[in-house]
C-alpha positions in Angstrom: -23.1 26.7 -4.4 -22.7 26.9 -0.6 -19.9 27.4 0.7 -20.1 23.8 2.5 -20.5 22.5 -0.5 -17.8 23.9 -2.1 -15.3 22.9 0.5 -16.5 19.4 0.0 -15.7 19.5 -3.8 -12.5 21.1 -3.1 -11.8 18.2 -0.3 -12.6 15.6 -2.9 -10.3 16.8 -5.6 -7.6 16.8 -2.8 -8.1 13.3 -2.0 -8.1 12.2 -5.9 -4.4 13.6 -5.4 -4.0 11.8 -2.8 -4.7 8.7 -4.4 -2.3 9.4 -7.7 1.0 8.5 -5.7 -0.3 5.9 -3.6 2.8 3.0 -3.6 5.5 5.1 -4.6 5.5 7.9 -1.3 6.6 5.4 1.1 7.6 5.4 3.9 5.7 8.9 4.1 1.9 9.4 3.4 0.1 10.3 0.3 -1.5 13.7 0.6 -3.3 16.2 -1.9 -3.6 19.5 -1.5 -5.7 22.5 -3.3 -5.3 26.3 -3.4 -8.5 27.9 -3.6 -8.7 31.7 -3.7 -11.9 33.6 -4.5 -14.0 30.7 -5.8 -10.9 29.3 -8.5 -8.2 26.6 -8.0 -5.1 28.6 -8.2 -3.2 25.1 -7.7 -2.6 22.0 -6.9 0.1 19.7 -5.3 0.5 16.0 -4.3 3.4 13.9 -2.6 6.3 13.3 -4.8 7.8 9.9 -5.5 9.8 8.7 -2.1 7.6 11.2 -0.2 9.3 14.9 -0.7 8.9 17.3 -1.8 5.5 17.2 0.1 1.9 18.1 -1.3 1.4 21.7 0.7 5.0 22.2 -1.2 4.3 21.7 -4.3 1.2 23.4 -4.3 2.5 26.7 -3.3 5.2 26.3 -5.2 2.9 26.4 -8.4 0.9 28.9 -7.2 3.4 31.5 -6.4 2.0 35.1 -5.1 -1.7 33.8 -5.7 -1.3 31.8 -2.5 -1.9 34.7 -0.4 -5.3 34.9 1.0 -6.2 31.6 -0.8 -7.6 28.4 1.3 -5.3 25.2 1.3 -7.4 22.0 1.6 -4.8 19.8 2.7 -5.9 15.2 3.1 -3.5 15.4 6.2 -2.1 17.5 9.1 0.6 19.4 7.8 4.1 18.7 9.2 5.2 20.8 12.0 9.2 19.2 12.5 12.1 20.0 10.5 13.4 16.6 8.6 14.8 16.4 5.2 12.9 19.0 4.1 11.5 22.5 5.9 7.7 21.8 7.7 5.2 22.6 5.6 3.6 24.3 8.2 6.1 27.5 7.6 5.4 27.0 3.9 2.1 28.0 4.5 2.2 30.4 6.7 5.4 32.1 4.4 2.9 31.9 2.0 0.4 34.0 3.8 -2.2 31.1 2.8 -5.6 32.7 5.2 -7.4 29.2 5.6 -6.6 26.0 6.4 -9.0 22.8 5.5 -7.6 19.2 6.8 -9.4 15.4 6.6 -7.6 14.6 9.5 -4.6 14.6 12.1 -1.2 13.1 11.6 -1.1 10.3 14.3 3.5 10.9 13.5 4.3 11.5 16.8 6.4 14.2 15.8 3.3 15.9 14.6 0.0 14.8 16.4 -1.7 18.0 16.5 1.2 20.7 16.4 1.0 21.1 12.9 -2.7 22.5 13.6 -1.4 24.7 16.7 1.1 26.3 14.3 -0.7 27.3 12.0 -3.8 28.8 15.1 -0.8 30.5 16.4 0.2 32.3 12.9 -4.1 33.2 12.5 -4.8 30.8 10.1 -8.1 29.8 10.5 -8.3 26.1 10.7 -11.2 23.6 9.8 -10.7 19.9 10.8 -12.3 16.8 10.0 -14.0 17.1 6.5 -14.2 13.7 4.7 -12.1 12.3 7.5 -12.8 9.0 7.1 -11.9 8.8 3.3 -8.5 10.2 3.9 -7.6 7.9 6.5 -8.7 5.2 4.0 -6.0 6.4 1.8 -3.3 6.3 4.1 -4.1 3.4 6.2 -1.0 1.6 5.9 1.1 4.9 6.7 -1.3 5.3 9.8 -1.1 1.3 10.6 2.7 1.6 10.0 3.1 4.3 12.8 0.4 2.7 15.1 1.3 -0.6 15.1 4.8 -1.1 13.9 4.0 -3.1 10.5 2.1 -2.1 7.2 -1.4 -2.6 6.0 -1.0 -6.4 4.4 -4.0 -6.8 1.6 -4.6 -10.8 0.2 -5.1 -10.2 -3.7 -7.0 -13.4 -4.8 -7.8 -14.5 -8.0 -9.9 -17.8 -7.6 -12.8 -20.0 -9.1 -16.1 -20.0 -7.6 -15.1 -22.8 -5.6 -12.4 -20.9 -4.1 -9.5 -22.7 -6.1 -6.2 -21.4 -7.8 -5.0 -23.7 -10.1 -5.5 -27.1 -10.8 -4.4 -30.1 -9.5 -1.4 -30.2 -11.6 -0.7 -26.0 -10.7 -2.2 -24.5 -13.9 -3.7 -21.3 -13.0 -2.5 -19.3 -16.3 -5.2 -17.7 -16.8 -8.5 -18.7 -14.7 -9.5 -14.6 -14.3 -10.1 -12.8 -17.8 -7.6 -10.0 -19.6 -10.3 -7.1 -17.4 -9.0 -8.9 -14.0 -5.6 -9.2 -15.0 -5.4 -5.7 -15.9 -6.8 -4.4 -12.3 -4.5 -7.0 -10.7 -1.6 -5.0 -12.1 -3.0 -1.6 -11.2 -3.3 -2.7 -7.6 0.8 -3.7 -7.9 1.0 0.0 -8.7 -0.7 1.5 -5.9 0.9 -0.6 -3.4 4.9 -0.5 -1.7 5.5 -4.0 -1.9 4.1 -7.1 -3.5 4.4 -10.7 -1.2 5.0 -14.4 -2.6 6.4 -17.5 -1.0 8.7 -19.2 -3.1 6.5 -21.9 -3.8 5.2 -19.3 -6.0 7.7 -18.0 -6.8 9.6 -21.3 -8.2 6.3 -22.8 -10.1 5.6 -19.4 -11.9 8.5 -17.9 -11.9 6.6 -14.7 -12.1 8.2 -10.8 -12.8 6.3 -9.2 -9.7 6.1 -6.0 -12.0 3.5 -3.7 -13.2 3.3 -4.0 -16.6 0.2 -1.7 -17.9 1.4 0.8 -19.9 2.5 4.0 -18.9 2.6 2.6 -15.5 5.8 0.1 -15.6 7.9 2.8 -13.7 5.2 1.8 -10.7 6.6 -1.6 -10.3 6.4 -2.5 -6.4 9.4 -3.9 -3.8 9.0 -7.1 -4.3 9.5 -9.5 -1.5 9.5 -13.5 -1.6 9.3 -15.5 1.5 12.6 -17.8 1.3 13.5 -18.8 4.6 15.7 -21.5 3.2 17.1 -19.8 -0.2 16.2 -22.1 -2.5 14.8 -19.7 -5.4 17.5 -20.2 -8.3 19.7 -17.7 -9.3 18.1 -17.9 -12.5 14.9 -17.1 -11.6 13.4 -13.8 -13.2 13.5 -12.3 -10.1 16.7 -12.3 -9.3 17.7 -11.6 -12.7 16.3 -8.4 -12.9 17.0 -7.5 -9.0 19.2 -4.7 -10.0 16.1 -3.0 -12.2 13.2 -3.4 -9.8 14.2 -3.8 -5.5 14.2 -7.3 -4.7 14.2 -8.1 -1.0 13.9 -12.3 -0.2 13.2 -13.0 3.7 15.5 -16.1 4.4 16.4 -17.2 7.9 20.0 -16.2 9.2 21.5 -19.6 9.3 20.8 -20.2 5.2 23.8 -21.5 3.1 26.5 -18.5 3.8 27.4 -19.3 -0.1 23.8 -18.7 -1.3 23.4 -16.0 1.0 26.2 -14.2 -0.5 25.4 -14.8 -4.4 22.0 -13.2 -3.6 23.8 -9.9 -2.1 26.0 -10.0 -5.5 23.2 -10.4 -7.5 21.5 -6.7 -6.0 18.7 -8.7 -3.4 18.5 -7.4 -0.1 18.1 -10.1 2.9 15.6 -9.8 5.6 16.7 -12.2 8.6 13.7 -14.3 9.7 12.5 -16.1 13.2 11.9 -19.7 12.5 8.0 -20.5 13.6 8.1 -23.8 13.1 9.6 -25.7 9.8 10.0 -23.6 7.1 7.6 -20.9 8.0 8.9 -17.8 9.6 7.4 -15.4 12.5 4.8 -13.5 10.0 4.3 -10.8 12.9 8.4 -10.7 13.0 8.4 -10.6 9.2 5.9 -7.6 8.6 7.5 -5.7 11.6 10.7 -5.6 9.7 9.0 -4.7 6.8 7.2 -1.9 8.8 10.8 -1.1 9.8 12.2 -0.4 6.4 9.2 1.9 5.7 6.5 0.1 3.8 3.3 0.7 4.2 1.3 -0.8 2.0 2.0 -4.7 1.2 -0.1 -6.9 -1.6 -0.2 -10.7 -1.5 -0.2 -12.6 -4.2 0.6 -16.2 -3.2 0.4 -18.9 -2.9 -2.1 -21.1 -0.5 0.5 -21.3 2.5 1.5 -18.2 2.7 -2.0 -16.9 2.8 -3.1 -19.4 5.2 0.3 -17.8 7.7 -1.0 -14.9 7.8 -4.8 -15.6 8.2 -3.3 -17.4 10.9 -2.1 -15.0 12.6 -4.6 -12.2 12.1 -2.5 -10.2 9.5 -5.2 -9.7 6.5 -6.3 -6.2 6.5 -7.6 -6.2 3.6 -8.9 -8.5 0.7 -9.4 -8.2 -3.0 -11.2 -10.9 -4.4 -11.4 -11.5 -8.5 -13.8 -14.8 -8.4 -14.3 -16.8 -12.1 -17.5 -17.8 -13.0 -16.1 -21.5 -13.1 -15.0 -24.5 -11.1 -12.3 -27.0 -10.6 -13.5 -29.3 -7.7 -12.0 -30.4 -4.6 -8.7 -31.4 -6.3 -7.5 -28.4 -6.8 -5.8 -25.9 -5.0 -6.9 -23.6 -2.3 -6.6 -20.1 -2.0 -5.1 -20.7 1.7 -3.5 -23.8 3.3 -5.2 -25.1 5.9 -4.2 -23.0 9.1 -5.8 -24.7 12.2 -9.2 -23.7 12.1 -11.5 -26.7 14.1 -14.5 -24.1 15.3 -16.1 -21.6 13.0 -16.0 -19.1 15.6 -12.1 -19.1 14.9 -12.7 -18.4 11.3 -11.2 -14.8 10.3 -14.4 -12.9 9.4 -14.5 -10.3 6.9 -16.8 -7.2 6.2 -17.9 -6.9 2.2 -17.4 -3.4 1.4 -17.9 -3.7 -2.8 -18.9 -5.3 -5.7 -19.0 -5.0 -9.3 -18.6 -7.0 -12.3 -14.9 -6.9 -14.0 -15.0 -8.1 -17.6 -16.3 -11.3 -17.4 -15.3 -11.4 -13.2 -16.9 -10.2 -10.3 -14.3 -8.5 -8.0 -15.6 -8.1 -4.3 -13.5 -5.8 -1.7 -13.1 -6.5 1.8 -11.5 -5.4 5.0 -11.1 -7.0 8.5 -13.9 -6.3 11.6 
C-alpha cells in the first residue's frame, strides 16, 4: 500500500470519528483523530460530549508513550488558544507526535492558521488539505456558525408524492414507513437542535426526542416557535422540559404570567422581533440561536414555518422521505405559501443522493 494511500484510509477512519459525536459537541466542532506509528493505529480520539476534552486529547491520552514518533491525522486544525482546556497544539507537540495530517483549517478566528504555525515551529512536519471537502461537510454548521453568525438549518420532510403532510383533517401518523421513521430519529441524534412552530407542536403534541435505542441519551435542544405562548402547560414538551432542554422563542411582550410559568416549568425563553403577525424575524431567531452555540438545527414542522424560512433563504440543507402515495390538493403542504409569483424566485436546490428506505425513497439536498 502506498503511502498516499494509506494516509487516505487513515483520514477516512478519522472522519468516521468525526461523525460519531455529531449533535452533542456543540458549540465546538466534531473532530477525529488517529495515531499512526509504523504502519499500526496506536489510537484513536474524538470530541467529547459538550465539546472537551478534544479529539487530539483524547487520542494521546490513550496512546500514552507510543505517541512519540507516530503521525496524528487530525479532521481539523488543531487549537492553538488556551480556553477551558490547554491547546491541543502543545498536546502534540508534548507528545513528541513527528507528523501532522489535517482535512482542513479552523476558520475560529482564534485559530485560523496558528494552530498549523505551531506545530511548523516545534518541526512537526505538517500536511494539509486531505479529504478537505468531506471534513468541512461534517462540521458545516460549526463553520456556518462562526462565518455567518447562525447555524446550518436543515428542512426534514416527510411527505407524499404530491408533496403533502397530512390530510385535510391533519392526519399524518404515519404516511412514511417504520424504515423512514427510524432514520428520521437518527437525524434528531446527529443534530443540536430540532425546530417546530406550535402549530405543530399543539396538533401532535410530539416528544421532539430520539427514541432508537441505545441512542435516547442523543435527544436534541428542542426549540418551538411560540411568539405568542400559547403551547399549554400540559403539553409533553413542557412536561418533560426539566429532562431534555426546552427552549420556546416567544416575543418579549407575551403574557408576563405565562411567561413566568414557562421559566418555573425549566423552558428557556428566546425574545423574538415581530415580522409581521405572529411570525418572528427568522434571521433574528437563528442568530440567537447561533449565539447560544448551536450549530446544527433540524426542522420538523409544520407548513408555515417551513415556508418562513424558505422565505428568507435559511434552508441549507433538505432531507426528503417521499411516500409512494397521494392525498390530492386538499391536503396539506409541506410549506405555506411564502410569496413566490416568478419561478426564478423559487429556492432551487442541488440533489446530492438517493436511495430507497424501506418502502421510501429518501433524496438529500443542499442549497446552490
Amino acid at each position: 500500500m502506498t503511502s498516499a494511500a494509506s494516509d487516505i484510509n487513515h483520514m477516512r477512519a478519522a472522519l468516521a470519528l468525526a461523525r460519531r459525536n455529531l449533535g452533542v459537541t456543540w458549540p465546538n466542532p466534531s473532530v477525529g483523530c488517529v495515531l499512526v506509528k509504523d504502519g499500526a493505529v496506536v489510537s484513536r480520539g474524538w470530541t467529547q460530549p459538550s465539546g472537551r476534552p478534544h479529539a487530539e486529547t483524547e487520542a494521546l491520552a490513550r496512546a500514552g508513550s507510543a505517541a512519540a514518533g507516530a503521525t496524528a491525522y487530525v479532521t481539523l486544525e488543531p487549537c492553538s488558544h488556551h480556553g477551558k482546556t490547554p491547546p491541543c497544539t502543545e498536546a502534540l507537540i508534548a507528545a513528541r507526535v513527528a507528523r501532522a495530517v489535517v482535512a482542513v483549517e479552523d476558520p475560529d478566528p482564534r485559530v485560523a492558521g496558528t494552530g498549523f504555525a505551531t506545530l511548523k515551529r516545534a518541526g512537526i512536519a505538517l500536511e494539509v488539505g486531505l479529504l478537505s471537502e468531506e471534513a468541512r461537510e461534517i462540521n458545516a454548521g460549526f463553520f456556518q456558525r462562526v462565518r455567518e453568525g447562525r447555524p446550518l438549518v436543515t428542512l426534514k420532510a416527510a411527505t407524499t408524492l404530491d408533496g403533502r403532510i397530512a390530510t385535510h383533517r391533519g392526519q399524518s401518523q404515519w404516511i412514511t414507513g417504520e424504515v423512514a421513521r427510524h432514520r428520521g430519529h437518527a437525524l434528531r441524534a446527529q443534530h443540536d437542535a430540532i425546530l417546530v412552530g406550535v402549530g405543530t407542536a399543539l396538533s401532535d403534541d410530539p416528544d421532539l426526542t430520539c427514541r432508537l435505542p441505545g441512542l435516547t441519551g442523543r435527544s436534541p435542544v428542542r426549540v418551538i416557535i411560540d411568539p405568542r405562548l400559547r403551547l399549554p402547560l400540559t403539553a409533553r414538551v413542557v412536561r418533560t422540559a426539566r429532562q431534555v432542554p426546552t427552549w420556546i422563542v416567544a416575543y418579549p411582550d407575551a403574557d408576563d404570567d405565562r411567561r413566568d410559568a414557562f421559566l418555573e416549568c425549566g423552558i428557556e425563553l428566546i425574545d423574538a422581533t415581530p415580522l409581521s403577525g405572529d411570525r418572528p424575524d427568522m434571521h433574528g431567531m437563528m442568530r440567537a440561536l447561533g449565539e447560544r452555540g448551536l450549530t446544527r438545527v433540524l426542522v420538523e414542522g409544520g407548513g408555515r414555518v417551513t415556508g418562513a424560512l424558505l422565505a428568507e433563504g435559511l434552508i441549507d440543507r433538505m432531507v426528503w422521505f417521499r411516500a409512494a402515495q397521494l392525498i390530492g390538493g386538499d391536503g396539506i403542504p409541506v410549506a405555506a405559501a411564502f410569496g413566490v409569483d416568478k419561478l426564478d424566485q423559487a429556492p432551487r436546490f442541488v440533489r446530492r443522493s438517493v436511495e430507497r428506505c424501506g418502502d421510501d425513497i429518501l433524496e438529500t439536498y443542499s442549497a446552490r
